[in-house]
C-alpha positions as CSV (number, residue, x, y, z in Angstrom):
1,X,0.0,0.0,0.0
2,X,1.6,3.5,-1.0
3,X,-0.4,5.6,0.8
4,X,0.1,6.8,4.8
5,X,-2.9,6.7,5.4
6,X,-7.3,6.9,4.0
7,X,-9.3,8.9,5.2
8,X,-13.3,8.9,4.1
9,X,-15.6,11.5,4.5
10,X,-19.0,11.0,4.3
11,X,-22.4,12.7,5.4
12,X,-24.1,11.4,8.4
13,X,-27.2,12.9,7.6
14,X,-27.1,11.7,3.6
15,X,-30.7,10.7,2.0
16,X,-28.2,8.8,0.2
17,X,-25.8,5.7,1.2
18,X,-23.2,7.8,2.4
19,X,-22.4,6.5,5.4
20,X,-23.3,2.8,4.4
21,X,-20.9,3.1,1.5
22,X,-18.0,4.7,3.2
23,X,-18.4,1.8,6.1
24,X,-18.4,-1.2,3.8
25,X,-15.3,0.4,1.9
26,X,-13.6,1.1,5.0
27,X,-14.4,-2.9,6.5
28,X,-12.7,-3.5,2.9
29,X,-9.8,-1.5,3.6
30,X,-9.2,-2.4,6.9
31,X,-9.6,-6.6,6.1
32,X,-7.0,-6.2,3.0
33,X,-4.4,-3.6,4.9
34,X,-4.2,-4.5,8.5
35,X,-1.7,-1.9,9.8
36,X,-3.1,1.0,7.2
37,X,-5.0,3.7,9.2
38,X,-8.4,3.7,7.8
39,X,-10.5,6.9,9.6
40,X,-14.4,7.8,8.9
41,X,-15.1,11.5,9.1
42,X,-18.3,12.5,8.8
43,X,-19.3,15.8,8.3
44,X,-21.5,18.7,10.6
45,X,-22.4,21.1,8.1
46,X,-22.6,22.4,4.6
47,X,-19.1,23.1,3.7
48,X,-17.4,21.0,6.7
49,X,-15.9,18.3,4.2
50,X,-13.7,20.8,3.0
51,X,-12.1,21.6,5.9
52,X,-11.9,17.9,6.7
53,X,-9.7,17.4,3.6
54,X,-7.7,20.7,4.3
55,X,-7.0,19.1,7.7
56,X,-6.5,15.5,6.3
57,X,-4.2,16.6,3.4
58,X,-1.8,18.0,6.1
59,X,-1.3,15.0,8.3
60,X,0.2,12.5,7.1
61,X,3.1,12.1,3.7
62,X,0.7,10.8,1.1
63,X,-3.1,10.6,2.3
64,X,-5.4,9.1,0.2
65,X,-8.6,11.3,0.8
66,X,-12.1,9.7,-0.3
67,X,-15.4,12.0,-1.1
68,X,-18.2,9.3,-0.2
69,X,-20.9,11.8,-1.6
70,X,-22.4,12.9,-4.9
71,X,-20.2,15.5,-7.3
72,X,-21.4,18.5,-4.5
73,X,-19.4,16.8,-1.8
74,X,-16.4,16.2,-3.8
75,X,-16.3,19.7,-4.7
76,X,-16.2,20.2,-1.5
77,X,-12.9,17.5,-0.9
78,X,-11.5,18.5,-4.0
79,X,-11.1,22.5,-2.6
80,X,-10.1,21.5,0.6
81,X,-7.1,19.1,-1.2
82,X,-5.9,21.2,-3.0
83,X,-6.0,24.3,-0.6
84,X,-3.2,22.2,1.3
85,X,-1.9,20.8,-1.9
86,X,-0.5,24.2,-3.2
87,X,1.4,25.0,0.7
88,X,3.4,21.7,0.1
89,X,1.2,18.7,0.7
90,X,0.9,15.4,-1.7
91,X,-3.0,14.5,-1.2
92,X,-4.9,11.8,-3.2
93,X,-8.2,12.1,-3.8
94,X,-11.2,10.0,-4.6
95,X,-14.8,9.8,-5.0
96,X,-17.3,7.2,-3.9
97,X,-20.3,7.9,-5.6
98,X,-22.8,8.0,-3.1
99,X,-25.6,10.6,-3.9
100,X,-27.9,11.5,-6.6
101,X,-25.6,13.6,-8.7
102,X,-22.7,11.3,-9.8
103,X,-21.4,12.5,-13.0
104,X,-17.7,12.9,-12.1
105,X,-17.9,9.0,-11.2
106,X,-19.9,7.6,-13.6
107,X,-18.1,9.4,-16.6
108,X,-14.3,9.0,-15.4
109,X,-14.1,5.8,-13.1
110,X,-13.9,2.3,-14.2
111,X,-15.0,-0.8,-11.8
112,X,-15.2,-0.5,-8.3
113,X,-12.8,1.9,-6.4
114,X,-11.8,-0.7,-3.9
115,X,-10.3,-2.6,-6.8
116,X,-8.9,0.9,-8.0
117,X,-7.4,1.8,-4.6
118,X,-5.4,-2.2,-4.6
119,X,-4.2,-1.8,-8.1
120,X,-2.9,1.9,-7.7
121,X,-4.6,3.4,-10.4
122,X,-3.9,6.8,-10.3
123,X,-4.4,9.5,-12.9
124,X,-3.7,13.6,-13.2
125,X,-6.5,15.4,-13.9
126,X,-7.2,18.7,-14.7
127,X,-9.5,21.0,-12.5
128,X,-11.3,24.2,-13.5
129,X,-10.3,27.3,-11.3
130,X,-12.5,30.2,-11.1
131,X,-11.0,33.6,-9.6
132,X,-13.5,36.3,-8.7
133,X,-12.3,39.9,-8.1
134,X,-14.4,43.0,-6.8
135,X,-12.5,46.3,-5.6
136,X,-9.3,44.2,-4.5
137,X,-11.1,41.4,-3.1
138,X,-10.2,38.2,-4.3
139,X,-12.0,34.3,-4.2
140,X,-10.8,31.7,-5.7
141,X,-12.7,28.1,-6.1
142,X,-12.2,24.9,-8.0
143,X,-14.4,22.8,-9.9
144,X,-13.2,19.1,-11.1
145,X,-16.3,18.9,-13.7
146,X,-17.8,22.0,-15.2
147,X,-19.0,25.3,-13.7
148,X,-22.0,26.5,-14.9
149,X,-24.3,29.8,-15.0
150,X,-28.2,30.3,-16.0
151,X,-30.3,28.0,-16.9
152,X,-28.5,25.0,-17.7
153,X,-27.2,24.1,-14.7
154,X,-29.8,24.7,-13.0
155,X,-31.5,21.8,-15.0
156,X,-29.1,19.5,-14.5
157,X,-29.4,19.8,-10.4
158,X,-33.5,19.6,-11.0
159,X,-32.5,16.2,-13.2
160,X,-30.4,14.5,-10.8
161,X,-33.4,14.6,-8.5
162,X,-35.2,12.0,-9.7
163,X,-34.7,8.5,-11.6
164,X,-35.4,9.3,-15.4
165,X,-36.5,8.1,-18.7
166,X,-36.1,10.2,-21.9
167,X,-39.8,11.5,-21.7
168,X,-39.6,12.8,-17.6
169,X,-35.7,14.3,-18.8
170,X,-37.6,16.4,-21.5
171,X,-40.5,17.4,-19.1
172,X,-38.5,18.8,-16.6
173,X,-36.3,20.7,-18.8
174,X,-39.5,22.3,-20.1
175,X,-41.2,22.9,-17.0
176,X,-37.7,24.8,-15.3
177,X,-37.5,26.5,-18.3
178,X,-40.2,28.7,-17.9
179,X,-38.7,29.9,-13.8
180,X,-35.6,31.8,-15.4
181,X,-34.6,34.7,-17.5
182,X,-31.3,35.5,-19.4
183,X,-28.7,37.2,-18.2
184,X,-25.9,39.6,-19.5
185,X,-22.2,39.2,-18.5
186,X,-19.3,42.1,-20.7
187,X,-16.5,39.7,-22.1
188,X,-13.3,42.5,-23.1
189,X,-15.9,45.1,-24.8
190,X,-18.6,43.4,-26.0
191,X,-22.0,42.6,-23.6
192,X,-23.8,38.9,-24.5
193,X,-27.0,37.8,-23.8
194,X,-27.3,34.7,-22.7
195,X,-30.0,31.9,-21.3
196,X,-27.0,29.5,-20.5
197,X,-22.7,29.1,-20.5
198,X,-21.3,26.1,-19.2
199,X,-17.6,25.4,-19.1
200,X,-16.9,21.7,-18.9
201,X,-14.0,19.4,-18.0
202,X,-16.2,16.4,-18.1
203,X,-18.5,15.2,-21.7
204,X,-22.1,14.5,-19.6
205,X,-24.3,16.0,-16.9
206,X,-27.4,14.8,-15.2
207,X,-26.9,11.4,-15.9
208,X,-28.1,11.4,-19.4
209,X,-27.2,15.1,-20.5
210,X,-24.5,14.9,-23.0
211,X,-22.9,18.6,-23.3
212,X,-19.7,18.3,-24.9
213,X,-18.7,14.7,-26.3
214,X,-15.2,15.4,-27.2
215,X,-14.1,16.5,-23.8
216,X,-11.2,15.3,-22.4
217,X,-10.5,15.6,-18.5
218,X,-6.5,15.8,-18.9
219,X,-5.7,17.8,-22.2
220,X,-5.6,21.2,-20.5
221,X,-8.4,23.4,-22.2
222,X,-12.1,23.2,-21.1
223,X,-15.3,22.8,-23.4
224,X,-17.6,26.3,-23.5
225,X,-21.4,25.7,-24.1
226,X,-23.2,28.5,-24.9
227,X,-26.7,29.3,-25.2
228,X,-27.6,32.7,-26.4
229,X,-30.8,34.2,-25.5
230,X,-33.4,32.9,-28.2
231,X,-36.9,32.3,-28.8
232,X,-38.2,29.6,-25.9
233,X,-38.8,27.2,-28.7
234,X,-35.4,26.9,-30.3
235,X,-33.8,26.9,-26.9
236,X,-35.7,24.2,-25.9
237,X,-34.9,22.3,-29.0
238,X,-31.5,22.6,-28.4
239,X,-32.0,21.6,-24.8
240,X,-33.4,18.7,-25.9
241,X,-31.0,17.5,-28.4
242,X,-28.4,17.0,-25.7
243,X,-30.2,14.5,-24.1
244,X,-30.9,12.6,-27.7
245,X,-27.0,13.6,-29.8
246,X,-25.5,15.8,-27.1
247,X,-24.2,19.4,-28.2
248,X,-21.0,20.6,-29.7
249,X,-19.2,22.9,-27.9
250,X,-18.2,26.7,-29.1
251,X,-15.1,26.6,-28.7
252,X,-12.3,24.9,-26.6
253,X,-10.2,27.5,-24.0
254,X,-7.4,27.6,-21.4
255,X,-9.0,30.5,-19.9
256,X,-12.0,32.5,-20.5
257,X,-12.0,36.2,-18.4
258,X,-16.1,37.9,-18.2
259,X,-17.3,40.7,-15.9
260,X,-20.6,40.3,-14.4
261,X,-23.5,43.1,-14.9
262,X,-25.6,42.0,-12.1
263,X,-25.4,39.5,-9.2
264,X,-26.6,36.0,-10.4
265,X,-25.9,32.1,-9.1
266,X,-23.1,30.3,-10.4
267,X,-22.4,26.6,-9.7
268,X,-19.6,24.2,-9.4
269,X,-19.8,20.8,-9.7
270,X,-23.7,21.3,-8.3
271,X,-22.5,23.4,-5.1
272,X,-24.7,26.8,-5.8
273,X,-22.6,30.3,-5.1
274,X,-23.4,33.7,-6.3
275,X,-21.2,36.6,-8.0
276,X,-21.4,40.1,-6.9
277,X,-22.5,42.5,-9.3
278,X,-19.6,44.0,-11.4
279,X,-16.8,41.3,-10.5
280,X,-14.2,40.2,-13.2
281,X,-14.4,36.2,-13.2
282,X,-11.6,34.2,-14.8
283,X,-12.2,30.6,-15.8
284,X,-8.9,28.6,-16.3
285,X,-7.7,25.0,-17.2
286,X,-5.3,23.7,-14.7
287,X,-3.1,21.0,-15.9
288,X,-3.2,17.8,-13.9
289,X,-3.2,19.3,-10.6
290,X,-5.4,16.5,-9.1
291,X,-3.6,13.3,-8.4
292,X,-6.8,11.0,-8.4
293,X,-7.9,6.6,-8.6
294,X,-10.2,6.3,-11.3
């Protein structure tokens, strides 16, 4: 075993298997490594994972840090790793899918992560890092699958709520549809209107959502979706053509730099934030930061 110690996070208070999950992989763990530490840490409250894996990172030499959650909790892992990553420390991360939302999991990993974990099969990924700055203030956050703003995202999140067929996919597209309004973000001088912009490390959301089929996780550039404001009907058209063909993207990026004209929701990876009216937001690829089993 090459790693100092595991330590899995999971959600006490889960509608999912969280905590059954991370229990029966830890019994694995603990069967197949005798003298491996093997720790549960369950969470408290929204945003608690990350400063589990902040704390965990730091510990030991080479932690292998496990997200037993959906793609919101691993956001969560993945910002806390890395936070402790870039002041010296060599985490590991992984995700147990355990929630509704599981596209990082289902798209990426192969076979059971138990198996992963025994074989060592670690990959570099890329993450997505988003730096918002208002009158000197400064946030930055990652995402490891796409960060979304408008209506598409928001979707996606109404999508993973439920088990679905193609016919209840297209009804609740339509039926959020009609909640939302565009928006208008200034990228260098020009201003866009826009009912959706995703930008995407990963080639599906939602399960059955295919945005961008040709993305790669590891190549360094992310996939742009945009939808420009239309009539309802052709954007619902298009919305429904990702869940039949998928979508092309616009364009592939490194980075992508847009000031907002109004405060509006962004996500990452599911986990909802907001940006402040008048903020410059840069988008970036960053090459194989995350040191992952897949």
């Amino acid at each position: 075993m090459k790693y100092s110690a595991v330590y899995i996070i999971y959600n006490p208070n889960s509608t999912g298997s969280s905590r059954e999950v991370a229990e029966e992989l830890k019994g694995k763990l603990v069967k197949k490594y005798p003298k491996l530490e093997v720790s549960l840490e369950a969470t408290k409250y929204a945003g608690h994972a990350e400063k589990i894996a902040y704390k965990c990172a730091k510990k030991t030499k080479r932690p292998l840090i496990i997200s037993s959650s959906g793609d919101g909790g691993y956001n969560e892992v993945i910002n806390g790793a890395i936070r402790a990553q870039l002041k010296g420390a060599k985490p590991v991360c992984a995700v147990l899918p355990a929630g509704n939302a599981n596209d990082h999991s289902r798209t990426l990993q192969e076979g059971s992560l138990f198996k992963a974990i025994t074989k060592s099969k670690e990959s570099s990924l890329d993450l997505l890092r988003v730096s918002f700055k208002k009158n000197g203030h400064s946030l930055v956050r990652y995402a490891h699958s796409y960060v979304g703003l408008g209506l598409t995202p928001v979707v996606a999140v109404e999508l993973n709520k439920t088990d679905l067929t193609a016919l209840k996919e297209l009804w609740i597209v339509l039926k959020t549809f009609y909640r939302f309004r565009p928006f208008k973000i200034k990228v260098e001088d020009k201003v866009f209107t826009l009912d959706s912009i995703l930008f995407t490390n990963i080639g599906e959301m939602a399960k059955v959502l295919t945005v961008a089929k040709n993305a790669k996780p590891n190549d360094g550039q992310f996939e742009i979706v945009t939808f420009p404001h239309a009539r309802k009907l052709r954007l619902i058209r298009r919305l429904a053509k990702a869940t039949a063909t998928g979508l092309e993207p616009r364009r592939q990026a490194k980075e992508y730099t847009f000031q907002s004209l109004k405060k509006m929701p962004i996500q990452f990876d599911g986990e909802v934030g907001f940006i402040d009216r008048g903020s410059t937001v840069k988008v970036e690829a960053v090459h194989k930061i995350l040191t992952t089993i897949l």
